[in-house]
LODRENZA-879482 format. One record per residue: z, y, x of N, C-alpha, C in turn; residue in one letter; chain. Coordinates in steps of 0.05 Angstrom, whole numbers, plus 5000, padded with zeros to 4 digits. Each point is the difference from the previous one (the first is absolute). Layout:
[r [Z; Y; X]; [Z; Y; X]; [Z; Y; X]; A; A];
...
//
This chain:
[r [2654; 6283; 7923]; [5011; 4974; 5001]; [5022; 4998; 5021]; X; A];
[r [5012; 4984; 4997]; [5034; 4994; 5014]; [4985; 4979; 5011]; X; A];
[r [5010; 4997; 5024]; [5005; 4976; 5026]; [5021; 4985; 4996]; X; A];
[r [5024; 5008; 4979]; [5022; 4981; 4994]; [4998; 4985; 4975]; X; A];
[r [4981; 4985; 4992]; [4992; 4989; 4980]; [5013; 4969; 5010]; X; A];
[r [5005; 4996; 4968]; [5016; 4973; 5006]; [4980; 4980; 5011]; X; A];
[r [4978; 4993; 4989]; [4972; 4981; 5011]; [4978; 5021; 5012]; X; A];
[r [4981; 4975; 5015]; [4976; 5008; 5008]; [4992; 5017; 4983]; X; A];
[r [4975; 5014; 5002]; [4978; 5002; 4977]; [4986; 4980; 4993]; X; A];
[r [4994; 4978; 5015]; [4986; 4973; 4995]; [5023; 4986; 4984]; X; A];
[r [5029; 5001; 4994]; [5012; 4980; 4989]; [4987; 5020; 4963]; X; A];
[r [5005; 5026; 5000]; [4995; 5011; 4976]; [4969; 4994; 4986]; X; A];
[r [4977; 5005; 5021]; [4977; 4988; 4995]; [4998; 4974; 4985]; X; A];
[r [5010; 4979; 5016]; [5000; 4969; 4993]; [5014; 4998; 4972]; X; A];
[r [5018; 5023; 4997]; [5022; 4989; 4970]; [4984; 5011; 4980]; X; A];
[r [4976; 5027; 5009]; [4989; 5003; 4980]; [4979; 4981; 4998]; X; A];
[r [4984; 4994; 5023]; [4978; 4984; 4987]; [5001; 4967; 4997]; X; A];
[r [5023; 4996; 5000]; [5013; 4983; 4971]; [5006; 5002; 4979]; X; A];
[r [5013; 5022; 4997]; [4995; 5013; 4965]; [4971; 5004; 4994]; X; A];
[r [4980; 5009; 5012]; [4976; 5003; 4989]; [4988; 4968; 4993]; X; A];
[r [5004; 4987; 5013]; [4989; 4970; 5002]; [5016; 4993; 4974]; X; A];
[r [5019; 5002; 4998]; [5012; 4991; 4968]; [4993; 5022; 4979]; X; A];
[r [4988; 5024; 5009]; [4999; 5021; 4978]; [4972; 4987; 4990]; X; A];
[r [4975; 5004; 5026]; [4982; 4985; 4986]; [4997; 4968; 4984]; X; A];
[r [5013; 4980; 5014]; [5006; 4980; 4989]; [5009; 5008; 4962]; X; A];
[r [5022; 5011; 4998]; [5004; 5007; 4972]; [4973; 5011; 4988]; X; A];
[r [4983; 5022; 5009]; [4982; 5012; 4975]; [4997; 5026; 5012]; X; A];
[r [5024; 5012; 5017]; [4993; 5027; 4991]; [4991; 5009; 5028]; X; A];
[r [4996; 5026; 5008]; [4998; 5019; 5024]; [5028; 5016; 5005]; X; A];
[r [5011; 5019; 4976]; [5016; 5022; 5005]; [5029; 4991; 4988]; X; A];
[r [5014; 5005; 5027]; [5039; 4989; 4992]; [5009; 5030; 4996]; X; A];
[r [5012; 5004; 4991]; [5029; 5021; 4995]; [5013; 4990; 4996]; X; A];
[r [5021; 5011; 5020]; [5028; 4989; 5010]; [5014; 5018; 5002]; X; A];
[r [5025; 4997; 4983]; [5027; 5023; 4985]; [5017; 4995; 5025]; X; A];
[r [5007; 4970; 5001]; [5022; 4990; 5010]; [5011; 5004; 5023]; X; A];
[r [5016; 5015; 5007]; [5008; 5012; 5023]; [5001; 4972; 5028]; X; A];
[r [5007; 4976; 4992]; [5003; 4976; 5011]; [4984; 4995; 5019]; X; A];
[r [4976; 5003; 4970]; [4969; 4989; 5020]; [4984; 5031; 5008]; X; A];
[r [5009; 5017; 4991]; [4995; 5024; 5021]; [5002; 5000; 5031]; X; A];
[r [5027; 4990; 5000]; [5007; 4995; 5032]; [4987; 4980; 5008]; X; A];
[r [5003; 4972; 4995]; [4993; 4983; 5006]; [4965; 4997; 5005]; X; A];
[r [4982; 5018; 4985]; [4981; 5006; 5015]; [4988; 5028; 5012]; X; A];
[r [5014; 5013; 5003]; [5001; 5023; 5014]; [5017; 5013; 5016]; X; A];
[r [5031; 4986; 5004]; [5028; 5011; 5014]; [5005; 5027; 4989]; X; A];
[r [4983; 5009; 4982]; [5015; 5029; 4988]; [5026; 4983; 4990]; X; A];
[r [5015; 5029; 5007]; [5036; 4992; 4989]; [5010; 5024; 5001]; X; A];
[r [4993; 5011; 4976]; [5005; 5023; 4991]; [5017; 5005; 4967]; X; A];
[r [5024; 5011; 4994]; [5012; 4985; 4976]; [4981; 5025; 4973]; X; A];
[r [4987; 4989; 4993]; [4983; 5025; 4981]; [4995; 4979; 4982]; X; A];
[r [5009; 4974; 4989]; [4994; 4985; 4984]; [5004; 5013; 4964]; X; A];
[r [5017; 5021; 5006]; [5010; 5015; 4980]; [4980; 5017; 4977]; X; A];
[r [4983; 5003; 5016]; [4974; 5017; 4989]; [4973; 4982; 5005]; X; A];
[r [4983; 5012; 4986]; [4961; 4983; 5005]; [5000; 5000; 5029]; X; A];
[r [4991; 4968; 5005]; [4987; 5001; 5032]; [4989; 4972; 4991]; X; A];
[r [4973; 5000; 5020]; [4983; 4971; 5001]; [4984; 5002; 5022]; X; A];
[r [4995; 4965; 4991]; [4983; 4999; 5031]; [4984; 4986; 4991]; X; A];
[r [4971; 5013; 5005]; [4981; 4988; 4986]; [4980; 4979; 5028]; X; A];
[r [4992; 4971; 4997]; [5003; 4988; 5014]; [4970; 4999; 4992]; X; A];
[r [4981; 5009; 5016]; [4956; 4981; 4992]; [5008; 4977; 5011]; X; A];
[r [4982; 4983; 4996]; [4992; 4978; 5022]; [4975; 5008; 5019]; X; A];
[r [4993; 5022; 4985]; [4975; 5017; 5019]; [5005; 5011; 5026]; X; A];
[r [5024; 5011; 5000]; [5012; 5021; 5024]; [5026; 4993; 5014]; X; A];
[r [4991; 4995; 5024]; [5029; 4993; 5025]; [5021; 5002; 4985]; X; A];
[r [5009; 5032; 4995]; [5022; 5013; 5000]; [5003; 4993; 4961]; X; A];
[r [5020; 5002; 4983]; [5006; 5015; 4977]; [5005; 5036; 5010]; X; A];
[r [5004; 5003; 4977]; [5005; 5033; 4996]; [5025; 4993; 4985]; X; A];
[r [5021; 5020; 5021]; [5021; 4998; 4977]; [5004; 5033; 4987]; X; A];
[r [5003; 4996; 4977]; [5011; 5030; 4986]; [5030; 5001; 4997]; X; A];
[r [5004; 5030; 5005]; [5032; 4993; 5006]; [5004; 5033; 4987]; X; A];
[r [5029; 5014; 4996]; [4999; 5029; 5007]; [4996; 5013; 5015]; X; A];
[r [5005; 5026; 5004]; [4984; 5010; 5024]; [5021; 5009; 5026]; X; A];
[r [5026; 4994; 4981]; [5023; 5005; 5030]; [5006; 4974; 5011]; X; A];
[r [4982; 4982; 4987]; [5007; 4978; 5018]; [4967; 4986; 5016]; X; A];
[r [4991; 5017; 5008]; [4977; 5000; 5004]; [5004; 4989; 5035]; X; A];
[r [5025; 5016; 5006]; [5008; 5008; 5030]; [5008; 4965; 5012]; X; A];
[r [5025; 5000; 4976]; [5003; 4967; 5004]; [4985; 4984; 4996]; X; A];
[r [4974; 4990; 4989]; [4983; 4983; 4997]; [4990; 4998; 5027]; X; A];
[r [4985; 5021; 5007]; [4993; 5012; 5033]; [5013; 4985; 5024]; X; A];
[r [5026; 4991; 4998]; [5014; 4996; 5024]; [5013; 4959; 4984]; X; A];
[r [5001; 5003; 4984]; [4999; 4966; 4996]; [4984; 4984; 4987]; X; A];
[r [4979; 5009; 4995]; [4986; 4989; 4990]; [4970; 4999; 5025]; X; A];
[r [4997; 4971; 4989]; [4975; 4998; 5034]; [4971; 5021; 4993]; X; A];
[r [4996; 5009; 4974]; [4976; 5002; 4993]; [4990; 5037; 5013]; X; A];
[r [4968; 4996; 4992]; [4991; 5040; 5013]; [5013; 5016; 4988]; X; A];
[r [5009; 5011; 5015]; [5009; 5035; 4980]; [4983; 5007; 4970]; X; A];
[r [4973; 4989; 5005]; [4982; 5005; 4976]; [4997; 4981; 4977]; X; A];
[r [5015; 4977; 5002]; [5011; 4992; 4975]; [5021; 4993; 4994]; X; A];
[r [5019; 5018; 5007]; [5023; 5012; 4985]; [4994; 5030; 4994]; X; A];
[r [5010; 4992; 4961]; [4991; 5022; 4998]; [5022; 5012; 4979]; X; A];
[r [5006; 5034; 4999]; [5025; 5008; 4979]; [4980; 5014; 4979]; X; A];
[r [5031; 5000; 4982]; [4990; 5015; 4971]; [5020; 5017; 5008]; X; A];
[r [4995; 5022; 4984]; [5011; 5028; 4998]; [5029; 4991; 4991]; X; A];
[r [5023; 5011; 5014]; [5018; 5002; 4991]; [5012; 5012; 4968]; X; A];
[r [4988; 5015; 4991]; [4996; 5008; 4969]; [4990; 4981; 4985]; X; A];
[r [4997; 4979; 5012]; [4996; 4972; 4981]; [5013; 4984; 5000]; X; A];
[r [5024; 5011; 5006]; [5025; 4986; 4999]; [5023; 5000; 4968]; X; A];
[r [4990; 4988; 4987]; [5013; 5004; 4977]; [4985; 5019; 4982]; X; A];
[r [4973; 5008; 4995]; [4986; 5007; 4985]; [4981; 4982; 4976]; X; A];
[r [5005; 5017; 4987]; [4997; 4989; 4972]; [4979; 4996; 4995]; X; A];
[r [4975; 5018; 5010]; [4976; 4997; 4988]; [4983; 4979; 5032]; X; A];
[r [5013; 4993; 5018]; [4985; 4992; 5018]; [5015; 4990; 5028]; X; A];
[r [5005; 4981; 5008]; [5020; 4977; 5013]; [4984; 4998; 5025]; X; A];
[r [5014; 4988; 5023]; [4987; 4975; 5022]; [4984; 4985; 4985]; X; A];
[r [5005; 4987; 4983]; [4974; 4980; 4983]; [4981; 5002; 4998]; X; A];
[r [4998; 5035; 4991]; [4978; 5015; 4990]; [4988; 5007; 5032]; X; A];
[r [5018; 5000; 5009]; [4980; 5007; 5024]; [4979; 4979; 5027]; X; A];
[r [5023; 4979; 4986]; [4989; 4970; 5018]; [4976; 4994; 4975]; X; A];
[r [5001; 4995; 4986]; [4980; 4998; 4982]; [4964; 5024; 5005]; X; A];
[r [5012; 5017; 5004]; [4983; 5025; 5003]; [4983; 4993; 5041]; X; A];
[r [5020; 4989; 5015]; [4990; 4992; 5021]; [4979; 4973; 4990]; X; A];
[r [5013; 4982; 4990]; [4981; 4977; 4995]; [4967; 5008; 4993]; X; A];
[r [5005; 5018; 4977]; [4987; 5007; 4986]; [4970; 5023; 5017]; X; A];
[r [5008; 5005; 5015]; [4990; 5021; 5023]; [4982; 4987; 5021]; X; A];
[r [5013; 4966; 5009]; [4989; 4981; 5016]; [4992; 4985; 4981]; X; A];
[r [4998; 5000; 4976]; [4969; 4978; 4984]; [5025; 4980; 4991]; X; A];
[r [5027; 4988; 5006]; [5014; 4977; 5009]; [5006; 4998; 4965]; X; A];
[r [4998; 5014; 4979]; [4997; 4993; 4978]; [4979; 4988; 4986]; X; A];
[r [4987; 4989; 5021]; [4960; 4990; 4988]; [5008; 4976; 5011]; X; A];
[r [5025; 4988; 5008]; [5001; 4972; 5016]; [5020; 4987; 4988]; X; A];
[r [5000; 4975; 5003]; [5022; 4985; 4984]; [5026; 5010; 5014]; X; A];
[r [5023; 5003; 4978]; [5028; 5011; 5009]; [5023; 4994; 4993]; X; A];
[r [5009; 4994; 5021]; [5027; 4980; 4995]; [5029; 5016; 5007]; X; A];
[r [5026; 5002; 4980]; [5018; 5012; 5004]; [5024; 4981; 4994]; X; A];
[r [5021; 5012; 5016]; [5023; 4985; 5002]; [5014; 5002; 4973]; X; A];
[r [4994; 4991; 4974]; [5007; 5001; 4976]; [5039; 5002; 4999]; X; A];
[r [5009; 4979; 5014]; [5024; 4992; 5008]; [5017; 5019; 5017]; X; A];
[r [4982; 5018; 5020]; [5028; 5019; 5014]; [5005; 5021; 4982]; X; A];
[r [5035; 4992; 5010]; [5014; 5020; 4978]; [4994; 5032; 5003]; X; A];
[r [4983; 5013; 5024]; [4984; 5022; 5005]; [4974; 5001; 4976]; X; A];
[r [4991; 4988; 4986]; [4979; 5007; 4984]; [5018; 5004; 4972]; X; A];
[r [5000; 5019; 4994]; [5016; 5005; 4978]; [4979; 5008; 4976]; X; A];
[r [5004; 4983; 4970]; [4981; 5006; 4983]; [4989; 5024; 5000]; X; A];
[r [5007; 5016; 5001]; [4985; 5029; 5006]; [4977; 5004; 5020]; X; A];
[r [5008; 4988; 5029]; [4975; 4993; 5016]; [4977; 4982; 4988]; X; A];
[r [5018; 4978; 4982]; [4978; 4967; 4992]; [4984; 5020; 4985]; X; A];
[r [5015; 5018; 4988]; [4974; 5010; 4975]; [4981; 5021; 5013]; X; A];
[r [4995; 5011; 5024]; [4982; 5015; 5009]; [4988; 4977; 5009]; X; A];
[r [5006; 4987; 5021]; [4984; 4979; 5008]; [4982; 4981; 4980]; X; A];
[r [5013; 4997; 4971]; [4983; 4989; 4976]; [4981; 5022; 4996]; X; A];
[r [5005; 5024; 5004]; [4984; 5023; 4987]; [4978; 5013; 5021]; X; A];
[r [5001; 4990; 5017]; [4992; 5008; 5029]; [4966; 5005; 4999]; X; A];
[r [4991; 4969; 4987]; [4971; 5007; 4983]; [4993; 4973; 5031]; X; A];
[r [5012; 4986; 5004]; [4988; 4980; 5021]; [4983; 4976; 4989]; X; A];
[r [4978; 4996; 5009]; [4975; 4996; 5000]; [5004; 4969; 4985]; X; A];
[r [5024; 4993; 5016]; [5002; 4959; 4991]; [5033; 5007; 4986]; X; A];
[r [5003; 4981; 4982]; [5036; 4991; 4999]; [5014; 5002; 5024]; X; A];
[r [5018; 5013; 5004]; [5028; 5000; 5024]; [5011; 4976; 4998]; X; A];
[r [4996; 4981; 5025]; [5013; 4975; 5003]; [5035; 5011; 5011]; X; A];
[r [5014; 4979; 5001]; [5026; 4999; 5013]; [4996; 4983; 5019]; X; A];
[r [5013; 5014; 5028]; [5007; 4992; 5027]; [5032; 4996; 5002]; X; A];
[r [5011; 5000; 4977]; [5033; 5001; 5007]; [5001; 4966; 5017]; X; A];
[r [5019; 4996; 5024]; [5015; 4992; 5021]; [4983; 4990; 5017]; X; A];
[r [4972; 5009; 4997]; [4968; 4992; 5013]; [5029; 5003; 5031]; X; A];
[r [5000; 5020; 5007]; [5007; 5011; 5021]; [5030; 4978; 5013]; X; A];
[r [5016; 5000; 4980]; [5025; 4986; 4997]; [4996; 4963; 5011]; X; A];
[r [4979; 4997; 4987]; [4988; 4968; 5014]; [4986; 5004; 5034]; X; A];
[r [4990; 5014; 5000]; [4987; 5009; 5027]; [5024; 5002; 5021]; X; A];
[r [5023; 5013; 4989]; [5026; 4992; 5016]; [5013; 4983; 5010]; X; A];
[r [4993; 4978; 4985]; [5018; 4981; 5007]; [4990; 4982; 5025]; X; A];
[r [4972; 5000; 5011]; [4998; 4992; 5023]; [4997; 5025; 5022]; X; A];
[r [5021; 4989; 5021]; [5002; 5018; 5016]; [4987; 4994; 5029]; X; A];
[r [4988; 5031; 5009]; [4983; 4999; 5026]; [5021; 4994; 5026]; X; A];
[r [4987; 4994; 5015]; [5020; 4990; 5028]; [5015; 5030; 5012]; X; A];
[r [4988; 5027; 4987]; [5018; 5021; 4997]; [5018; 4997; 5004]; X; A];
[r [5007; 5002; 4957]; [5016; 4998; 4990]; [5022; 4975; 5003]; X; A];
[r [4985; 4973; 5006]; [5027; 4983; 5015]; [5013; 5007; 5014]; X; A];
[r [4989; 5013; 5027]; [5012; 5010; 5020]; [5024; 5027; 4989]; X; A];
[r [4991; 5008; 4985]; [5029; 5016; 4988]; [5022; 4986; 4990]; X; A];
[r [4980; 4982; 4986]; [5025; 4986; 4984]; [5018; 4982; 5018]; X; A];
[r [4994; 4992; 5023]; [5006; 4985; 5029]; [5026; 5016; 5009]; X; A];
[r [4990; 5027; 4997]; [5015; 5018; 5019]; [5023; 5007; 4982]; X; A];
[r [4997; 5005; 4971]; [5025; 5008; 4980]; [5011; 4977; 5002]; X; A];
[r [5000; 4974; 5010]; [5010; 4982; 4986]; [5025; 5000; 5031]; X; A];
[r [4994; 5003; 5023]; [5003; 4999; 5024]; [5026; 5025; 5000]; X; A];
[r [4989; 5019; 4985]; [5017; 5030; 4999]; [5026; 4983; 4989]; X; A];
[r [4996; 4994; 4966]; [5020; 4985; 4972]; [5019; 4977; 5028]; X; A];
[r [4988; 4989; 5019]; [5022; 4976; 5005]; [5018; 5014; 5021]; X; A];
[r [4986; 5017; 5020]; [5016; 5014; 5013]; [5023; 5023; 4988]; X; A];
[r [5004; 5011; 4976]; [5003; 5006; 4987]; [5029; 4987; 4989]; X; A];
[r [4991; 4979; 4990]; [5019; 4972; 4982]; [5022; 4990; 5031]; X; A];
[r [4984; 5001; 5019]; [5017; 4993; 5027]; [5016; 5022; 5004]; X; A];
[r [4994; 5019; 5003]; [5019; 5024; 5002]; [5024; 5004; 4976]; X; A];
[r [4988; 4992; 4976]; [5018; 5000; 4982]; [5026; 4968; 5005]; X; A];
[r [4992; 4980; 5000]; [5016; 4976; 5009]; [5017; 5010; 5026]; X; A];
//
């Protein structure tokens, strides 16, 4: 883990266990999350790999999610992202563009390893990262209940902001006028 993380670990904690409070509120236990957006936003990973399978599978059981990612970007999860070294986790680089077996197949295969397919499961139906190809393993997956949708679960959770994140927004705003003054 990186010491140059944009928040606390307590501001990442709190953002998740508000998503869990609305995850359970909805019905389910287990989020998968495509969306590179709300990747960051609850984890500070900022890593550009949106291109290929990556998720972050969110319990309401466990502190941390697990995020699945590739495995060369295993390094960068490590240093921006608040979470243990031990739940970030890669897939083989040879599953990069393989035909018989994807990141999907392999985040699926993690779920599947921790029981997290025996629990109600909710996926971001809506990010443009789940591509019918993923929807249809995830339909085929063999999970225990119907797959609910969590699409903008995360996106509403944004819109109120922690005294953090004001304070950034305080400070960009402070940067933009000094800025506009220099420009005048």
């Amino acid at each position: 883990m990186s010491n140059r993380l944009p928040f606390a670990r307590h501001e990442f904690i709190d953002r998740l266990t508000s998503m869990k409070q609305e995850m359970t509120r909805r019905g389910f236990d287990v989020a998968v999350l495509m969306d590179p957006s709300n990747i960051y936003y609850l984890t500070g990973y900022s890593g550009l790999s949106a291109y290929v399978p990556q998720g972050l599978i969110v319990d309401v059981e466990q502190e941390e999610p697990i995020f699945v990612t590739r495995m060369m970007d295993v390094k960068c999860a490590y240093h921006t992202a608040f979470m243990r070294p031990e739940n970030v986790i890669g897939y083989p680089e040879d599953m990069i563009a393989n035909q018989t077996g994807d990141g999907t197949d392999f985040l699926l295969d993690v779920m599947r390893g921790r029981g997290l397919l025996r629990r109600r499961i909710a996926v971001e139906k809506g990010s443009n990262q789940l591509t019918l190809s993923a929807w249809d393993k995830f339909s085929g997956a063999g999970a225990a209940h119907p797959i609910g949708d969590c699409t903008r679960l995360v996106t509403w959770l944004r819109l109120v902001k922690s005294p953090a994140e004001i304070a950034y927004m305080r400070q960009a705003g402070q940067i933009a006028d000094g800025a506009i003054m220099a420009a005048v």
